[in-house]
Backbone bond lengths (Angstrom), bond angles and torsions (degrees), N, CA, C in turn:
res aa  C-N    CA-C-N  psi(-1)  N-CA   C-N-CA  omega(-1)  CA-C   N-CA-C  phi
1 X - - - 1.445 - - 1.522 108.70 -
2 X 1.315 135.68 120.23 1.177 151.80 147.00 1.549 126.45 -76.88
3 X 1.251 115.73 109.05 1.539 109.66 159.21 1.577 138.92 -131.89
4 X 1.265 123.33 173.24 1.535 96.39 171.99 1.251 109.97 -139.79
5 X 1.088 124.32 135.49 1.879 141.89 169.33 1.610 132.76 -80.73
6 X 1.423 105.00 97.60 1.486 101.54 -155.98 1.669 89.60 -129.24
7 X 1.599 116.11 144.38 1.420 144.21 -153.36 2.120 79.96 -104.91
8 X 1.046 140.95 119.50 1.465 137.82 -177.43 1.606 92.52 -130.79
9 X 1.798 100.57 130.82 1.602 121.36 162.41 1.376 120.29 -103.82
10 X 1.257 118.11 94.53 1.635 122.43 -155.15 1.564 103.78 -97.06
11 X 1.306 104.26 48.17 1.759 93.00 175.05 2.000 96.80 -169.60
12 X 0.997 127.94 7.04 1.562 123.06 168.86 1.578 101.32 -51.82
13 X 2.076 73.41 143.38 2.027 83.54 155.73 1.775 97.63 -99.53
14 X 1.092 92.42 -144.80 1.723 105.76 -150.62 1.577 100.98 -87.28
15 X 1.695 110.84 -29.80 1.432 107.09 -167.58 1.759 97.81 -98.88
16 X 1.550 134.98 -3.27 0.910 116.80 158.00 1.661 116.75 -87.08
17 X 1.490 109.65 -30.56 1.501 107.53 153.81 1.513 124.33 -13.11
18 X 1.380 87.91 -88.93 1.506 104.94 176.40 1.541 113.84 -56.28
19 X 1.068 125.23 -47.54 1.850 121.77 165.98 1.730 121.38 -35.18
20 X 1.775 89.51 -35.80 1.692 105.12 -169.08 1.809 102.63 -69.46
21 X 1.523 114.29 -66.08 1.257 97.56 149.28 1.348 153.46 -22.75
22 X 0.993 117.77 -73.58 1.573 114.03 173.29 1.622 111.84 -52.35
23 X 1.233 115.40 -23.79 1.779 104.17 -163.10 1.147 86.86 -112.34
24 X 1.394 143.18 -12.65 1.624 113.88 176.96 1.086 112.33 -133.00
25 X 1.446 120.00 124.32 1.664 128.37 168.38 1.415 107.37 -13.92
26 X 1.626 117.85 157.24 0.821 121.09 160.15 1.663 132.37 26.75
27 X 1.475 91.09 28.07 1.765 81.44 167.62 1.506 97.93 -99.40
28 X 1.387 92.35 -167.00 1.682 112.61 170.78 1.830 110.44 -166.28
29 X 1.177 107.76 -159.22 1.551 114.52 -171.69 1.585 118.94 -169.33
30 X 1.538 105.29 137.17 1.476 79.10 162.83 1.680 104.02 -146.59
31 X 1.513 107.98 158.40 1.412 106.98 -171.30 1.592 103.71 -66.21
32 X 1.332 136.63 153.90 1.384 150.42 178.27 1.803 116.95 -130.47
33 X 1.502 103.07 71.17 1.159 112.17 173.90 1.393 135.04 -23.62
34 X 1.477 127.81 -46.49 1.498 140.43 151.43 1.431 117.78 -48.21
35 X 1.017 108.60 -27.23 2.025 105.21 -174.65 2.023 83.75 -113.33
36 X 1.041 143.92 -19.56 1.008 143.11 -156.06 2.031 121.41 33.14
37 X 1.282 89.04 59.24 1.642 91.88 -176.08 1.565 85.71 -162.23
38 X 1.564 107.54 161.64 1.395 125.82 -179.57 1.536 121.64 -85.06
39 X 1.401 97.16 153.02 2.270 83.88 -164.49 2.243 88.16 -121.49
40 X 1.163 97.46 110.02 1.419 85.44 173.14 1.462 108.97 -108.50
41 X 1.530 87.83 160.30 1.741 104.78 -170.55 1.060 120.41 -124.39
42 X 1.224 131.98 150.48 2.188 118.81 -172.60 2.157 72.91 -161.26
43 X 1.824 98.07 138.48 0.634 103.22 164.04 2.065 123.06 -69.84
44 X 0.795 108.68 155.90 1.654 106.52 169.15 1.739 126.03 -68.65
45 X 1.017 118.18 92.76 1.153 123.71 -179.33 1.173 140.96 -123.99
46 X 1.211 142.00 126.11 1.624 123.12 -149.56 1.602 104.87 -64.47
47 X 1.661 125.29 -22.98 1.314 108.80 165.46 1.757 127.73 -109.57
48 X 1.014 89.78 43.39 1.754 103.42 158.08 1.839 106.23 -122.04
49 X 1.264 126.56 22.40 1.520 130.63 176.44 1.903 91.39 -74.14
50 X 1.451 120.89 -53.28 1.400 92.63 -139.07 1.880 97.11 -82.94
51 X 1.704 112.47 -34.78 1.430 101.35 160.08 1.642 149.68 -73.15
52 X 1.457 88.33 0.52 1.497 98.28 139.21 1.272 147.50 -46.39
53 X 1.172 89.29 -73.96 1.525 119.77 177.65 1.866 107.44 -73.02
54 X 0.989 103.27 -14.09 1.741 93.50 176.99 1.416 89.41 -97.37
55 X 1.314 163.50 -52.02 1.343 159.12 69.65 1.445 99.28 85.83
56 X 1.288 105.16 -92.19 1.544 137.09 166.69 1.289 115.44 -25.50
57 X 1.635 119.09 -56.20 1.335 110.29 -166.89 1.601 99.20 -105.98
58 X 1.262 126.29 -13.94 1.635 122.02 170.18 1.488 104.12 -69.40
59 X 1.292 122.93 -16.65 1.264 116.41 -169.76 1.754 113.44 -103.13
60 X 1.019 80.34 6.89 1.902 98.61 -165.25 1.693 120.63 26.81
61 X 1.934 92.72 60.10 1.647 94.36 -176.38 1.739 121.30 -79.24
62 X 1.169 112.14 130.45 1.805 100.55 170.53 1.097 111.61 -67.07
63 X 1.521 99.43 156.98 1.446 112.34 -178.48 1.471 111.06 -78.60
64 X 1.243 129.24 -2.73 1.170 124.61 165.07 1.509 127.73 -107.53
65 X 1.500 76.97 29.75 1.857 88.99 175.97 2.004 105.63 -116.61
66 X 1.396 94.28 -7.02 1.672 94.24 171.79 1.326 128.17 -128.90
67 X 1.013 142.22 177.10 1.370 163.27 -179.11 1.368 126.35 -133.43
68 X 1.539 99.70 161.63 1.529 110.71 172.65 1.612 99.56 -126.00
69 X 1.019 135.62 112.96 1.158 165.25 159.13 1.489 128.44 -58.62
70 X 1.391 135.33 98.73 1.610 149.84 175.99 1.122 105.23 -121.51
71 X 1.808 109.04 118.02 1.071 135.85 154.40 0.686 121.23 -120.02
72 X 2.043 125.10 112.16 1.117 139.85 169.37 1.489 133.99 -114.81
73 X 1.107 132.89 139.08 1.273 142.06 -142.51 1.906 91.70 -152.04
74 X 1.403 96.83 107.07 1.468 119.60 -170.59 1.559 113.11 -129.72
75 X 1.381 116.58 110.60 1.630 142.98 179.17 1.378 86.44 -54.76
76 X 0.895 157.72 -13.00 1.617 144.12 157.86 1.315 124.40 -99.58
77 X 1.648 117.85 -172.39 1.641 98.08 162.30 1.272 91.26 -136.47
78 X 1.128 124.30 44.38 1.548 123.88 134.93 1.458 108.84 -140.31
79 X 1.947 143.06 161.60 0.911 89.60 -177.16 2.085 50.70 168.81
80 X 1.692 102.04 143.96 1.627 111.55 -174.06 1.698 97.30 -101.37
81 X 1.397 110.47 114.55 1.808 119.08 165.83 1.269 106.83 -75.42
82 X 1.268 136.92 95.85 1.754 142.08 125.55 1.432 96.89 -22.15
83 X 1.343 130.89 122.96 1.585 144.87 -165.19 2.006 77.10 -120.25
84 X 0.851 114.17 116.83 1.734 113.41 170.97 1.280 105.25 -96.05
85 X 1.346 99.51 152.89 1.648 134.65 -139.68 1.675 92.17 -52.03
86 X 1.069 109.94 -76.02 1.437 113.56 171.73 1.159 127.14 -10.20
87 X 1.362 133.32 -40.95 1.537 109.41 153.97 1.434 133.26 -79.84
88 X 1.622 103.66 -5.43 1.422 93.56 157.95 1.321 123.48 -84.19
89 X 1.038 135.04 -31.17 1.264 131.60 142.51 1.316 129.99 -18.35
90 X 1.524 112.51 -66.53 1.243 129.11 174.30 1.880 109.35 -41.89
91 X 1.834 111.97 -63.75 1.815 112.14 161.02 1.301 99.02 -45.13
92 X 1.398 147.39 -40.37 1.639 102.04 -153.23 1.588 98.13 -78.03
93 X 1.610 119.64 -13.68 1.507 111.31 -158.18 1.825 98.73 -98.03
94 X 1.657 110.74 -27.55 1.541 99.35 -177.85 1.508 82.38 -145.54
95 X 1.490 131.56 121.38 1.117 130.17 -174.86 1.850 96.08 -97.44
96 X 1.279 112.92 81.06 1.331 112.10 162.71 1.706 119.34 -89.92
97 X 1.074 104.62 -172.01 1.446 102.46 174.19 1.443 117.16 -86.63
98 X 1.712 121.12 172.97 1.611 128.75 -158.96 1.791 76.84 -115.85
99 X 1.456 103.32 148.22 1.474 110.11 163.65 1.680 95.97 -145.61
100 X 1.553 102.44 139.15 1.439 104.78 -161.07 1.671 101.45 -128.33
101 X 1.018 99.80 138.33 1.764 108.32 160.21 1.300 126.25 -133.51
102 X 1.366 111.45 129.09 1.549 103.65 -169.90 1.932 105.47 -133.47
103 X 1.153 91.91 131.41 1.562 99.43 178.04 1.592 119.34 -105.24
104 X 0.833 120.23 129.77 1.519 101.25 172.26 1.758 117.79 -115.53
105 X 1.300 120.63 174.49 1.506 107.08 -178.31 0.905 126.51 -53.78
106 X 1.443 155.35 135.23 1.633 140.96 160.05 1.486 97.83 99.45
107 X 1.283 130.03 9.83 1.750 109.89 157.25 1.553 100.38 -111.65
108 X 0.913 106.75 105.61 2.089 120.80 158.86 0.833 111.89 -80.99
């Protein structure tokens, strides 16, 4: 089973875009023509918590403008997800919502 855990800001303009980059590891962004605003992404990691969160509140994002993000991709089609610690962490500091995807082998 493979997955990945990513912290998502679904409502930037262009100059917090670009802000999100420079101050936090491993994020990125991309513009989203249909919502016309930028969706940035930083994987979840126990050391992207503290520039996040300074990130977070300089930017004065709502909590209903982000997510926590699981994508899993499972060699079976049943199969137990360990959710690592880090997103609980992540709720106690911004209790947004979980958005989940799960694939399993043999559906294309």
């Amino acid at each position: 089973m493979n997955f990945d855990v990513s912290f998502r800001l679904l409502k930037l303009n262009k100059l917090q875009a670009h802000t999100l980059e420079r101050e936090v590891p491993r994020s990125s962004f991309k513009y989203v023509d249909s919502k016309s605003c930028y969706v940035g992404v930083i994987p979840l990691t126990e050391d992207i918590f503290d520039p996040l969160m300074i990130f977070f509140e300089r930017q004065q994002i709502n909590i209903a403008d982000c997510d926590i993000f699981l994508s899993v991709f499972s060699g079976k089609d049943t199969d137990i997800i360990d959710v690592p610690s880090s997103v609980n962490r992540m709720l106690k500091h911004i209790n947004c919502k979980l958005v989940f995807s799960y694939t399993a082998a043999g559906n294309d």
